[in-house]
N, C-alpha and C positions, 0 to 999 in steps of 0.2 A: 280197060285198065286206066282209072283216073291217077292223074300225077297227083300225089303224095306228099314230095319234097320240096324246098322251096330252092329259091337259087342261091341262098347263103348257107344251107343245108347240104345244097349240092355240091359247094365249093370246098366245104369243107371235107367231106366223105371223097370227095376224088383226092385233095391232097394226102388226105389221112390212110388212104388206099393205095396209094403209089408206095408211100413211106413204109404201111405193113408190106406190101410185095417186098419193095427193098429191101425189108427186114427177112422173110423169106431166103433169099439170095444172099443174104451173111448168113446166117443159120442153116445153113444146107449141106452141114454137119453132119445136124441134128434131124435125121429120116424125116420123123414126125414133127417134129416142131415148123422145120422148113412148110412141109405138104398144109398146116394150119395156114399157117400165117400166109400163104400162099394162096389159100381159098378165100378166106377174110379180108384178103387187101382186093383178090376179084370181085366179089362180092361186092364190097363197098363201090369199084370202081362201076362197076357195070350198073347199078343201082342207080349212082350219079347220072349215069349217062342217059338212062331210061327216066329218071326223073319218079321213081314209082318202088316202093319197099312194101317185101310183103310182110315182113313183121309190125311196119307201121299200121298195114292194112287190118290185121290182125288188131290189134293193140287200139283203132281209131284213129292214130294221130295223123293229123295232116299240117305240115307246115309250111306245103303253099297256098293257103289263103289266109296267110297273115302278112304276105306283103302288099 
């Protein structure tokens, strides 16, 4: 598993991931809408963490070797 993301990639996708979690957690009204927004902000979160996305993988892009 080669890292994929770079660390201004990374900074980004983790705060953007807390924020959809949070967004989860106001929306937990809404069954479904909550349980999305929910995976999406993990997802992001855990991606950051691991430094490695597999839709990136998929897709080519690697944005860390552009730092």
């Amino acid at each position: 598993m080669n890292r994929n993301i770079g660390t201004v990639d990374r900074l980004m996708r983790c705060l953007l991931g807390l924020l959809v979690f949070a967004g989860a957690y106001i929306h937990r009204e809404s069954y479904a809408a909550g349980r999305i927004l929910a995976w999406v902000g993990l997802f992001l979160v855990v991606s950051a963490i691991f430094r490695w996305d597999p839709l990136y993988n998929i897709v080519g892009i690697n944005t860390a070797n552009k730092e």
